[in-house]
DOTI-767816 format. One record per residue: residue number from 0; x, y, z of N, C-alpha, C in turn. Coordinates in steps of 0.05 Angstrom, whole numbers, plus 5000, padded with zeros to 4 digits. Each point is the difference from the previous one (the first is absolute). Layout:
BEGIN
<kemar><k>NUM</k><n_east>X</n_east><n_north>Y</n_north><n_up>Z</n_up><ca_east>X</ca_east><ca_north>Y</ca_north><ca_up>Z</ca_up><c_east>X</c_east><c_north>Y</c_north><c_up>Z</c_up></kemar>
...
//
This chain:
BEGIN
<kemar><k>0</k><n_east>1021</n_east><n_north>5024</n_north><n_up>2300</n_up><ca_east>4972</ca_east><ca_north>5000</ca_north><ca_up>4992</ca_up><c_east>4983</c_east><c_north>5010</c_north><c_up>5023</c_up></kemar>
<kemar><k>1</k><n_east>4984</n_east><n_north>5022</n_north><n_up>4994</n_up><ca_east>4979</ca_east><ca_north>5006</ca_north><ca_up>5020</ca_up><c_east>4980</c_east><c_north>4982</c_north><c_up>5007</c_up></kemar>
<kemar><k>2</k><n_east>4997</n_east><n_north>5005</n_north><n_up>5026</n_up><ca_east>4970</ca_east><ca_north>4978</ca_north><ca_up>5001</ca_up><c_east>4977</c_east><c_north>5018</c_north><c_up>5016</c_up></kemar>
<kemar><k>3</k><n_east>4989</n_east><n_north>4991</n_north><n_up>5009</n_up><ca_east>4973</ca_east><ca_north>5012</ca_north><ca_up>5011</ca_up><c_east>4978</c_east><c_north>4984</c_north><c_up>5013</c_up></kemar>
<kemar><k>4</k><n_east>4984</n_east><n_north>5006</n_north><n_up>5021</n_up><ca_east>4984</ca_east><ca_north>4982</ca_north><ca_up>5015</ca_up><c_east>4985</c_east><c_north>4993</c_north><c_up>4989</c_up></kemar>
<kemar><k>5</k><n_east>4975</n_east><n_north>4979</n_north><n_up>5007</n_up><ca_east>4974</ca_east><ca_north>5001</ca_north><ca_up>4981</ca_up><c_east>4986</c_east><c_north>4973</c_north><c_up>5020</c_up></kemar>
<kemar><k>6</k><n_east>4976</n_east><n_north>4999</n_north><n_up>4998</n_up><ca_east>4981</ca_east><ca_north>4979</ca_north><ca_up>5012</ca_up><c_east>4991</c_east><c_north>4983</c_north><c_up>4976</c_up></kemar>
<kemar><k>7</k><n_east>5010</n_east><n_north>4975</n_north><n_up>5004</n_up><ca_east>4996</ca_east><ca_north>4978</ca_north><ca_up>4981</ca_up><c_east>4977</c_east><c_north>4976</c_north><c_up>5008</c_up></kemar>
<kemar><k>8</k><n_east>4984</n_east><n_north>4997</n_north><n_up>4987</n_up><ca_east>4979</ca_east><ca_north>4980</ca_north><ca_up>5028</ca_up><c_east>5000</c_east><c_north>4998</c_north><c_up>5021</c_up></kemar>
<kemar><k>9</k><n_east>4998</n_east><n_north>5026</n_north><n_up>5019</n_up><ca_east>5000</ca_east><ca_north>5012</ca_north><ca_up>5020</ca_up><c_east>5022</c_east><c_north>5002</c_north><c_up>5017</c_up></kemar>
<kemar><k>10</k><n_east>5030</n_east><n_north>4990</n_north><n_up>4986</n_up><ca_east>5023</ca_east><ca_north>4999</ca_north><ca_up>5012</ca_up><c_east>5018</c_east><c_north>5023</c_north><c_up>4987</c_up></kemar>
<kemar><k>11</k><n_east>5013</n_east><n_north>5018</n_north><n_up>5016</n_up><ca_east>5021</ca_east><ca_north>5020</ca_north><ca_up>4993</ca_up><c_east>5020</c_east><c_north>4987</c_north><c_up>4990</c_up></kemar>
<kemar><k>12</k><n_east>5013</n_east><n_north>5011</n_north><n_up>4983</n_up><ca_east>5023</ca_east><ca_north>4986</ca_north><ca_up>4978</ca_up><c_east>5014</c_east><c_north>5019</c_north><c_up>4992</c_up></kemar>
<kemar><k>13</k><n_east>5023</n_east><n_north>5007</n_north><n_up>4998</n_up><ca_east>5021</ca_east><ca_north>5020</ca_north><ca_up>4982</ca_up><c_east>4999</c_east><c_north>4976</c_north><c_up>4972</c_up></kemar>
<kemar><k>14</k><n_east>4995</n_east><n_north>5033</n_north><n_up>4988</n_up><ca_east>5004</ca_east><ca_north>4989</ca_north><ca_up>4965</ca_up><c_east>5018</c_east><c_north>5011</c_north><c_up>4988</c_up></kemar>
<kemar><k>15</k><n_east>5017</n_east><n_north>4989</n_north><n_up>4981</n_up><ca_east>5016</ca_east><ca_north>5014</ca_north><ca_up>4987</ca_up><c_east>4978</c_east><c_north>5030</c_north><c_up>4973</c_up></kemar>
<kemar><k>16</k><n_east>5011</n_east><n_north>5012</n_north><n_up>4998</n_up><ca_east>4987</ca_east><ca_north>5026</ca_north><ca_up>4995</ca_up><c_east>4994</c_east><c_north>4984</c_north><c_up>4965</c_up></kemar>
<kemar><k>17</k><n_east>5021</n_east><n_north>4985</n_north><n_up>4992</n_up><ca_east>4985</ca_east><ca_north>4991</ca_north><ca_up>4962</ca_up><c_east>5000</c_east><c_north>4976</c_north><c_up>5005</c_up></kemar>
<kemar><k>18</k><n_east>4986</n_east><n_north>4978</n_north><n_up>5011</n_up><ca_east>4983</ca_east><ca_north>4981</ca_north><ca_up>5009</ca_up><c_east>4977</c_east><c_north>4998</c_north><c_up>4980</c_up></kemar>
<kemar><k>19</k><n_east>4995</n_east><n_north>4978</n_north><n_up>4994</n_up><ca_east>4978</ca_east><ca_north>4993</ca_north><ca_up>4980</ca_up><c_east>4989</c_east><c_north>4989</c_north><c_up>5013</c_up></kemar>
<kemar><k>20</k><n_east>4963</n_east><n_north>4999</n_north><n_up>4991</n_up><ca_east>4991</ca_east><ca_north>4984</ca_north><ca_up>5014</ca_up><c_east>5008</c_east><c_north>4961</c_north><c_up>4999</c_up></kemar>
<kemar><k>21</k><n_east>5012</n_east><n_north>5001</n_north><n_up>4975</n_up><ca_east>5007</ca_east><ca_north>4968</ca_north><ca_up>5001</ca_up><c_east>5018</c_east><c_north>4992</c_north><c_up>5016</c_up></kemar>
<kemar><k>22</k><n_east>5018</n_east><n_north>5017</n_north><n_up>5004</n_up><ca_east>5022</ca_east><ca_north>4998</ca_north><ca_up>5017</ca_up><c_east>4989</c_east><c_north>5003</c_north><c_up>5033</c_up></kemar>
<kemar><k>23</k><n_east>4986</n_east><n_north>5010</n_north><n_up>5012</n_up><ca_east>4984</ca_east><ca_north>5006</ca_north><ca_up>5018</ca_up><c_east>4986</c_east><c_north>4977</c_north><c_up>5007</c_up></kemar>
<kemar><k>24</k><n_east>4984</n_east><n_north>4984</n_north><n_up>4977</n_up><ca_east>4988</ca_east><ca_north>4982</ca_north><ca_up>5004</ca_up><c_east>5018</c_east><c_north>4973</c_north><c_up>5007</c_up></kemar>
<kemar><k>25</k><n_east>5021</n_east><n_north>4988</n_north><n_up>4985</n_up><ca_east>5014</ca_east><ca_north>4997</ca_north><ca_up>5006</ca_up><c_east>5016</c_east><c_north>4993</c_north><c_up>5029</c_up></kemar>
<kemar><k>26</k><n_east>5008</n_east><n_north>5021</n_north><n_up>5007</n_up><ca_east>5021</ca_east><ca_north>5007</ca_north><ca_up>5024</ca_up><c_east>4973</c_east><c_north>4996</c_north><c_up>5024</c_up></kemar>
<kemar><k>27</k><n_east>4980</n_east><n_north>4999</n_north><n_up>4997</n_up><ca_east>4975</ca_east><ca_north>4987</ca_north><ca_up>5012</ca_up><c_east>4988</c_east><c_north>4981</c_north><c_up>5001</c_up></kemar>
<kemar><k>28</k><n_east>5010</n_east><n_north>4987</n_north><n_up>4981</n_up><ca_east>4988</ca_east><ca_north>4968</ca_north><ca_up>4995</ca_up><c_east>4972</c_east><c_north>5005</c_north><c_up>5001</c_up></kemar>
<kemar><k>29</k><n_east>4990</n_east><n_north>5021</n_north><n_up>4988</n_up><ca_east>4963</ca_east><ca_north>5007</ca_north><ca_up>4991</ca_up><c_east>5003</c_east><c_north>4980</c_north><c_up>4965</c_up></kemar>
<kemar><k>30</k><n_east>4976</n_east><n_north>4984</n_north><n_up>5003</n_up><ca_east>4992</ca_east><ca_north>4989</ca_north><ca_up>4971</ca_up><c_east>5002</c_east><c_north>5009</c_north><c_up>4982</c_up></kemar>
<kemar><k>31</k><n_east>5003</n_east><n_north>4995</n_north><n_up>4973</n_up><ca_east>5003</ca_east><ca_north>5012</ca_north><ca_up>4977</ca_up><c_east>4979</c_east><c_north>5010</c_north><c_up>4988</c_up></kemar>
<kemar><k>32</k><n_east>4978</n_east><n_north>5000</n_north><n_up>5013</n_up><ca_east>4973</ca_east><ca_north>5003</ca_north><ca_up>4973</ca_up><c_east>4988</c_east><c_north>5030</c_north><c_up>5029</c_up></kemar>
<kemar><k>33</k><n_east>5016</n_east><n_north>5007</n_north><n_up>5021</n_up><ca_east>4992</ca_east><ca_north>5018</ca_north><ca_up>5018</ca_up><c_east>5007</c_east><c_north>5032</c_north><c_up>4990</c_up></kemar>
<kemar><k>34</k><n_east>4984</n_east><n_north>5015</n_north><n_up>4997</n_up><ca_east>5001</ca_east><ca_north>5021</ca_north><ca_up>4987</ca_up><c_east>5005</c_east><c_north>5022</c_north><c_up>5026</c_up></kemar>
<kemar><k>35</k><n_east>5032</n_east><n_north>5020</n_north><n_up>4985</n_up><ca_east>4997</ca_east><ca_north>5015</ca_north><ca_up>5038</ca_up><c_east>4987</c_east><c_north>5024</c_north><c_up>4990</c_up></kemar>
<kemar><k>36</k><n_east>4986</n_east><n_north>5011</n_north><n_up>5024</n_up><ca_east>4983</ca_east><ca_north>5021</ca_north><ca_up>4994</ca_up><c_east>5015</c_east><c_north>5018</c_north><c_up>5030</c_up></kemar>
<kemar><k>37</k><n_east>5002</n_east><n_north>5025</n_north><n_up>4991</n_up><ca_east>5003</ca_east><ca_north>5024</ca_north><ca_up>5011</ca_up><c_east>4991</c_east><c_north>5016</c_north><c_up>5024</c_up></kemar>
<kemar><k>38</k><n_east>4997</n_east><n_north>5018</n_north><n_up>5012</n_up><ca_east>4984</ca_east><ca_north>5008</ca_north><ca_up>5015</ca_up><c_east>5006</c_east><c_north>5030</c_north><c_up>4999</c_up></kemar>
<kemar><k>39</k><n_east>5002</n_east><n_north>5026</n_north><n_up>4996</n_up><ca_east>5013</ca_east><ca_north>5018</ca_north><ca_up>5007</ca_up><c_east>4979</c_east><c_north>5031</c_north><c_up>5010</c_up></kemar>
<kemar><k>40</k><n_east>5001</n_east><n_north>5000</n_north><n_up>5019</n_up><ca_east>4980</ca_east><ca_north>5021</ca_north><ca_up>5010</ca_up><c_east>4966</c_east><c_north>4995</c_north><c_up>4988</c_up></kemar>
<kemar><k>41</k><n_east>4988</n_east><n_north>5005</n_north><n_up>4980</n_up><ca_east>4973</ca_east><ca_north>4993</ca_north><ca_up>4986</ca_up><c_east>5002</c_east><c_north>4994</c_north><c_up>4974</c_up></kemar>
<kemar><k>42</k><n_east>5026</n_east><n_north>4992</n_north><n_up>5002</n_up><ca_east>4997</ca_east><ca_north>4985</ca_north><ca_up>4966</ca_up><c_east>5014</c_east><c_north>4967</c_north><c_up>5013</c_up></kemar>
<kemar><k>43</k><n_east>4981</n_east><n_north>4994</n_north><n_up>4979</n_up><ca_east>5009</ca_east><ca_north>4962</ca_north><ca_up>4988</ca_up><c_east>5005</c_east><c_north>4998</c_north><c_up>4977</c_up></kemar>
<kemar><k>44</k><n_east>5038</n_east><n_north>4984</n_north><n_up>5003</n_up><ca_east>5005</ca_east><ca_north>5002</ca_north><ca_up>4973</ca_up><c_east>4995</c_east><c_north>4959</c_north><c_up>4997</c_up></kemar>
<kemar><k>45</k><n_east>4994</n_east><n_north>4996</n_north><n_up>4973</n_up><ca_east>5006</ca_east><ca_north>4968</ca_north><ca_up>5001</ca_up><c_east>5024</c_east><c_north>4991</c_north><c_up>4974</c_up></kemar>
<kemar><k>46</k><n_east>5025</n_east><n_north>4992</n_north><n_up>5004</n_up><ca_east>5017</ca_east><ca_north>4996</ca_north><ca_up>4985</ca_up><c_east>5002</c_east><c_north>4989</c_north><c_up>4981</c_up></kemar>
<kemar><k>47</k><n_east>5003</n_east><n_north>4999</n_north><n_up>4978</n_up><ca_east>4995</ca_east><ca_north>4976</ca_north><ca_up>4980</ca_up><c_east>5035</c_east><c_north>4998</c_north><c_up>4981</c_up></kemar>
<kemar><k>48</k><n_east>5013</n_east><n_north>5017</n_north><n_up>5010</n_up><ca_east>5025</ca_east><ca_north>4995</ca_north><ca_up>4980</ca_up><c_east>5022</c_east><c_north>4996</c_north><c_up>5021</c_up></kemar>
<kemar><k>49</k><n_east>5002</n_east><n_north>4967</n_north><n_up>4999</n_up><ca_east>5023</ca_east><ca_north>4994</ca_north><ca_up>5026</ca_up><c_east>5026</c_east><c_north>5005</c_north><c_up>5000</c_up></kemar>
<kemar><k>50</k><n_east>5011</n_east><n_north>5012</n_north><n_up>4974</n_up><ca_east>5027</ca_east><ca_north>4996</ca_north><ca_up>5002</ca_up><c_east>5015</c_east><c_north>5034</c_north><c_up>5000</c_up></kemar>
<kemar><k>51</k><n_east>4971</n_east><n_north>5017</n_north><n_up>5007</n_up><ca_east>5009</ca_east><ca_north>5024</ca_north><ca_up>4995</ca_up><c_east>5013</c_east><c_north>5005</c_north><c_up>5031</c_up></kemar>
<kemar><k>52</k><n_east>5021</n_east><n_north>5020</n_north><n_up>5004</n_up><ca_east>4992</ca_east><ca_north>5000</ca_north><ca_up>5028</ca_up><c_east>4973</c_east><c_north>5026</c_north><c_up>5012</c_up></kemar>
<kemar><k>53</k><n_east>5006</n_east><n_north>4997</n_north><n_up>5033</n_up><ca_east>4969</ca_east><ca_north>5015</ca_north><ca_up>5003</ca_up><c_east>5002</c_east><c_north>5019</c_north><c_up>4993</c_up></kemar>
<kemar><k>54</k><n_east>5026</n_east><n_north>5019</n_north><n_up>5008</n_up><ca_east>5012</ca_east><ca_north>5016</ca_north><ca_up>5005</ca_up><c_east>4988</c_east><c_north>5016</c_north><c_up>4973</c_up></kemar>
<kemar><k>55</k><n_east>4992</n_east><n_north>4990</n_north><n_up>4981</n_up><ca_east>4999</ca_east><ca_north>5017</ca_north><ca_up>4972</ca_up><c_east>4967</c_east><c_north>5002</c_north><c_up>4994</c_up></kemar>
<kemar><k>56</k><n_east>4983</n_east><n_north>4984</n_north><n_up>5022</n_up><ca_east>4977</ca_east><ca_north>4996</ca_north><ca_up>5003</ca_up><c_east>4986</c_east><c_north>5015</c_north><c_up>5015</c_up></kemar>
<kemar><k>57</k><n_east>4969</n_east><n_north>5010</n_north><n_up>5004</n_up><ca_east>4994</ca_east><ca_north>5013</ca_north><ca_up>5023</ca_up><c_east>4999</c_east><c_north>4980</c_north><c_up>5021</c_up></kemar>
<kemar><k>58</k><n_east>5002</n_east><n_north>4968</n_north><n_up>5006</n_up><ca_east>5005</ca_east><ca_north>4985</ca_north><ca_up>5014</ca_up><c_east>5023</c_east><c_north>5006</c_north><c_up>5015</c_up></kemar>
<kemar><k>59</k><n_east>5016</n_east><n_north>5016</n_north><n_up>4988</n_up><ca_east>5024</ca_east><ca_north>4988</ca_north><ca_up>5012</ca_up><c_east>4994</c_east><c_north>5031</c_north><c_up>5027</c_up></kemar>
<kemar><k>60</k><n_east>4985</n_east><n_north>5022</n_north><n_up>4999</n_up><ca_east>4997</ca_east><ca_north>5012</ca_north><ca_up>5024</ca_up><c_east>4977</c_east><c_north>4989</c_north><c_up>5021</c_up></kemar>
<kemar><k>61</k><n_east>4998</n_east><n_north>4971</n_north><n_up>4998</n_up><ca_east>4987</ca_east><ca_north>4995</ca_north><ca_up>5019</ca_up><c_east>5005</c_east><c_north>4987</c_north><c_up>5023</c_up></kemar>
<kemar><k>62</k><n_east>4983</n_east><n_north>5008</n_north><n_up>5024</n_up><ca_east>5021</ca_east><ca_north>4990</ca_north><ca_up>5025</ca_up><c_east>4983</c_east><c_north>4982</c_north><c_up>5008</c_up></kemar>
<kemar><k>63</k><n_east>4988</n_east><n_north>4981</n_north><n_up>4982</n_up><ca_east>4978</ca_east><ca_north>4979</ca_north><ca_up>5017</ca_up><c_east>4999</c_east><c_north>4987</c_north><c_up>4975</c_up></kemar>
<kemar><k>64</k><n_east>5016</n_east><n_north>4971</n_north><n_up>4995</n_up><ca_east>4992</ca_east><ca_north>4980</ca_north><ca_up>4979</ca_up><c_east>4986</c_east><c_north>4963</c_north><c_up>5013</c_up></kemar>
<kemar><k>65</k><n_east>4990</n_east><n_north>5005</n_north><n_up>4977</n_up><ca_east>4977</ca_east><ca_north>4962</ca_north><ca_up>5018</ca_up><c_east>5014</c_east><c_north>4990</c_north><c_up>4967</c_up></kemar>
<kemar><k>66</k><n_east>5000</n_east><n_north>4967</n_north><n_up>5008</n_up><ca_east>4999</ca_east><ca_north>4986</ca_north><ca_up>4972</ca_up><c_east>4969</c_east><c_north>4984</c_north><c_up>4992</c_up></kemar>
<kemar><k>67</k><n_east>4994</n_east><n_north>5004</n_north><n_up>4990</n_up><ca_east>4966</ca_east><ca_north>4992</ca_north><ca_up>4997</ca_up><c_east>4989</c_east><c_north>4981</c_north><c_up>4974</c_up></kemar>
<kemar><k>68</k><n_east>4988</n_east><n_north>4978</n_north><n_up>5012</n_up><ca_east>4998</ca_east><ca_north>4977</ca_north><ca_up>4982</ca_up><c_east>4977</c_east><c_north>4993</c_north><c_up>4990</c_up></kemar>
<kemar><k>69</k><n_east>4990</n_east><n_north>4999</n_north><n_up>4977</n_up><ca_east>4973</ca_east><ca_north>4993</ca_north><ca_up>4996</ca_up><c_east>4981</c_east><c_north>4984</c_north><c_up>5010</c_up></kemar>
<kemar><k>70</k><n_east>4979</n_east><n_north>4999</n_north><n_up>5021</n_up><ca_east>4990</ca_east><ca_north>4981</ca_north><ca_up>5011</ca_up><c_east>5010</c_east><c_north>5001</c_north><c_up>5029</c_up></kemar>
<kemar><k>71</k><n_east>5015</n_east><n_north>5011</n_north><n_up>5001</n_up><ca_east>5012</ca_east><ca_north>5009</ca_north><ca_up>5018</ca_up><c_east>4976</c_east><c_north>5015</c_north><c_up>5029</c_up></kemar>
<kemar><k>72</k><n_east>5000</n_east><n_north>4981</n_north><n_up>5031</n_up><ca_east>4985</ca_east><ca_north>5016</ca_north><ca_up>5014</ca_up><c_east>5018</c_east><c_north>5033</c_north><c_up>5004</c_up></kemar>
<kemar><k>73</k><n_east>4986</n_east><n_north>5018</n_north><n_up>5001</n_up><ca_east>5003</ca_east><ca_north>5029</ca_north><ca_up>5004</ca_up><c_east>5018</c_east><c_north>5002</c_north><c_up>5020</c_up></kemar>
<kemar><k>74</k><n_east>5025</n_east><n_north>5007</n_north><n_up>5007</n_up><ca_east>5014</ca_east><ca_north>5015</ca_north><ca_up>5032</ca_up><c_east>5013</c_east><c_north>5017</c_north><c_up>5007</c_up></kemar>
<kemar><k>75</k><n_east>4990</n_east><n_north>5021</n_north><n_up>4969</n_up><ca_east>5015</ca_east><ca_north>5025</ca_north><ca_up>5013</ca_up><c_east>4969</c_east><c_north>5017</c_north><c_up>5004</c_up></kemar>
<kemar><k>76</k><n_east>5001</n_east><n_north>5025</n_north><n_up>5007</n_up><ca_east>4985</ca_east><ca_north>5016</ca_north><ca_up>5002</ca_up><c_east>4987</c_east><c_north>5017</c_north><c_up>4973</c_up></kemar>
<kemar><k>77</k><n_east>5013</n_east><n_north>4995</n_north><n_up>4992</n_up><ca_east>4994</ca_east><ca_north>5016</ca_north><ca_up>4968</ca_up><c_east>4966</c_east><c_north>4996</c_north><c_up>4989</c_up></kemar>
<kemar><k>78</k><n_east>4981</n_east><n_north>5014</n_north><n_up>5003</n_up><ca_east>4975</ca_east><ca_north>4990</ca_north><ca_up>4989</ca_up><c_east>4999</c_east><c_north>5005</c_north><c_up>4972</c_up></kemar>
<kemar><k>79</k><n_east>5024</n_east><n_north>4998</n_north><n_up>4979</n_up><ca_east>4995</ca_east><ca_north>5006</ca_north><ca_up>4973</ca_up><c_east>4999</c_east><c_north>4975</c_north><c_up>4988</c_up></kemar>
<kemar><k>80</k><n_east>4985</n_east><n_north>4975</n_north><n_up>5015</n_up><ca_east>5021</ca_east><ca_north>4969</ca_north><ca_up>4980</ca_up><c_east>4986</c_east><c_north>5004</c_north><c_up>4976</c_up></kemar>
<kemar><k>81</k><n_east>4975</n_east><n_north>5009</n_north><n_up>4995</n_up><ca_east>4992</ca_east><ca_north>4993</ca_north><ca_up>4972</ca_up><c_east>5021</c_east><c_north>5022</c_north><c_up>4977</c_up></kemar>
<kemar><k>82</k><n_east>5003</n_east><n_north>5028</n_north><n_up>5012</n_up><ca_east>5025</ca_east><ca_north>5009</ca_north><ca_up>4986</ca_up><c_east>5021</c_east><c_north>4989</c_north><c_up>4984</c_up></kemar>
<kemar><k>83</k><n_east>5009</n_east><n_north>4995</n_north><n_up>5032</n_up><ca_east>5022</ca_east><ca_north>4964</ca_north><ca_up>4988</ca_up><c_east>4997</c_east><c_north>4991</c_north><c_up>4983</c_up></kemar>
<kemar><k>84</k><n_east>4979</n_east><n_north>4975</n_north><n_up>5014</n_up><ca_east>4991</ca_east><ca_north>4986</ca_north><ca_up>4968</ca_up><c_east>4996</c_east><c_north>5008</c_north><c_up>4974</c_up></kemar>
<kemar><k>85</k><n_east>4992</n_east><n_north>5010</n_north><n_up>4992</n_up><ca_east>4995</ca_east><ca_north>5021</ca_north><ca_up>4979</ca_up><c_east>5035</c_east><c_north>4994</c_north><c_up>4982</c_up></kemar>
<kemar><k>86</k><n_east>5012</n_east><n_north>5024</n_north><n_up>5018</n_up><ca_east>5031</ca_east><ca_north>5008</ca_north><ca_up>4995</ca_up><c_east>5020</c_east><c_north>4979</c_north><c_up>4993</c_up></kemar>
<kemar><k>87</k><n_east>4994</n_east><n_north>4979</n_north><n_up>5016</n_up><ca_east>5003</ca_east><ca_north>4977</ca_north><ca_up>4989</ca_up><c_east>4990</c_east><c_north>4977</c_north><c_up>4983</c_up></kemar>
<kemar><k>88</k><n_east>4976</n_east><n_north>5001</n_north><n_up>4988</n_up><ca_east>4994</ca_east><ca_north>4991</ca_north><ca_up>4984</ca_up><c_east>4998</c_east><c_north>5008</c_north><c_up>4969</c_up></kemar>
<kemar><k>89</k><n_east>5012</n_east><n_north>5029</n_north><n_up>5009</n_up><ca_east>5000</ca_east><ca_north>5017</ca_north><ca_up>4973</ca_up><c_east>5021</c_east><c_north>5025</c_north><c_up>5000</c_up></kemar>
<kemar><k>90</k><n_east>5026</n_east><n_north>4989</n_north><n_up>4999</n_up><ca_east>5025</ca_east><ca_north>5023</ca_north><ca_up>5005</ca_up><c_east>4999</c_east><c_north>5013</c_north><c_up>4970</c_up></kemar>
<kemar><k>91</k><n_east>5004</n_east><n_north>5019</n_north><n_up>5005</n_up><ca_east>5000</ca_east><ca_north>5016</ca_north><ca_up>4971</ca_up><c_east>5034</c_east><c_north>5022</c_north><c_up>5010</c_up></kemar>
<kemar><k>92</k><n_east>5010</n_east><n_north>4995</n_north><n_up>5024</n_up><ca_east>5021</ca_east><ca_north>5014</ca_north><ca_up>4994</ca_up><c_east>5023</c_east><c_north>4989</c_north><c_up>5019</c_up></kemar>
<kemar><k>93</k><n_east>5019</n_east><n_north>5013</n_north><n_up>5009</n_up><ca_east>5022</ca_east><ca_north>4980</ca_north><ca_up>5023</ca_up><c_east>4989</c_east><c_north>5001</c_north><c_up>5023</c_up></kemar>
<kemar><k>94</k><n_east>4979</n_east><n_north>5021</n_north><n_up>5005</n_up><ca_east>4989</ca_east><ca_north>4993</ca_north><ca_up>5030</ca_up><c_east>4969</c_east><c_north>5018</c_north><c_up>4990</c_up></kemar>
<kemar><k>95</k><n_east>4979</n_east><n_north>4989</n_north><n_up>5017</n_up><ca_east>4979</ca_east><ca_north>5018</ca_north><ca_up>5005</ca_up><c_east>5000</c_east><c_north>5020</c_north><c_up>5031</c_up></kemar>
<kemar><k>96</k><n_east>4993</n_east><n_north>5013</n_north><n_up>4990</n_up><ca_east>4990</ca_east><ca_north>5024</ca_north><ca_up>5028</ca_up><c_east>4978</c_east><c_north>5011</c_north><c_up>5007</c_up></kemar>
<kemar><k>97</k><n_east>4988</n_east><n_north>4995</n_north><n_up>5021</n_up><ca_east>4961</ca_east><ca_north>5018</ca_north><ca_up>5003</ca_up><c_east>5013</c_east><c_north>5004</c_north><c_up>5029</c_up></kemar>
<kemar><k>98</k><n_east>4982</n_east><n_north>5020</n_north><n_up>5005</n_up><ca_east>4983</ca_east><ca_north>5012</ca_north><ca_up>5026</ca_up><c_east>4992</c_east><c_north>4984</c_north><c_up>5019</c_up></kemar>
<kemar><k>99</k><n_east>5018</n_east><n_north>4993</n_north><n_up>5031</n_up><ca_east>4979</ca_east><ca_north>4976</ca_north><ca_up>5012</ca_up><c_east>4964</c_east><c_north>5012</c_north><c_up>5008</c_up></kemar>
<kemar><k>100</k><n_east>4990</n_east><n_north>4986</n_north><n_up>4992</n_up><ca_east>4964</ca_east><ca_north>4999</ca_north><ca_up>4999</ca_up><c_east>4996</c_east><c_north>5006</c_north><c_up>5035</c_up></kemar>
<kemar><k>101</k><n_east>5012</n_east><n_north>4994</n_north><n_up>5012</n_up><ca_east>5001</ca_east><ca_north>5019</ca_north><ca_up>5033</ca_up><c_east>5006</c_east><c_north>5022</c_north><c_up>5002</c_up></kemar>
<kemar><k>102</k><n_east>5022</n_east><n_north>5010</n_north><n_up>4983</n_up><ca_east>4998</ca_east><ca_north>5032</ca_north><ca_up>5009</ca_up><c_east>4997</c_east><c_north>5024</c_north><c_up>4992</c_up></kemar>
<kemar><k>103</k><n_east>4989</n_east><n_north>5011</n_north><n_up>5011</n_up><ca_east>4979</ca_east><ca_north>5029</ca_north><ca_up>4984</ca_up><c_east>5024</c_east><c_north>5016</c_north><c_up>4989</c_up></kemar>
<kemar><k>104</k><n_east>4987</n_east><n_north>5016</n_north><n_up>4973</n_up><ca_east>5030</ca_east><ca_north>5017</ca_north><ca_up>4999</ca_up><c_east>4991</c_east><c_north>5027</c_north><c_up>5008</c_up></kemar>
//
């Protein structure tokens, strides 16, 4: 099985390449109600279908994942939380994806 690097709440981690986020969450002992969100060059993806792996997701090309909790104080850099919120309060597909609101295209 291939794996590949990636920054997980600010820690580098090899992932196996079809890794789900549940499984991810998991093998992290991150909460169950923590939603992982993506990071990949100027897109933010936010995940909503855990048992897919990423790999089949535009999540899964991202090299910067946070797990992020409602109520939750802010600690990544990402200025999109209301995005987030949103994405998560209203999934309409296995993952959402926008434009981070920082960077110009």
């Amino acid at each position: 099985m291939e794996t590949r690097w990636a920054t997980v709440d600010g820690v580098r981690v090899r992932l196996p390449e079809n890794v789900t986020a549940d499984q991810l969450r998991d093998a992290l002992y991150k909460p169950e109600d923590a939603v992982l969100v993506g990071v990949t060059g100027d897109l933010v993806t936010v995940v909503h279908e855990e048992e897919r792996p990423l790999s089949e997701l535009i999540a899964g090309c991202a090299d910067t994942y946070y797990f992020r909790r409602d109520g939750e104080l802010e600690r990544t850099d990402i200025p999109a939380i209301s995005e987030i919120e949103t994405a998560t309060d209203d999934p309409t597909q296995d993952e959402t994806t926008f434009q981070r609101p920082d960077v110009n295209p």
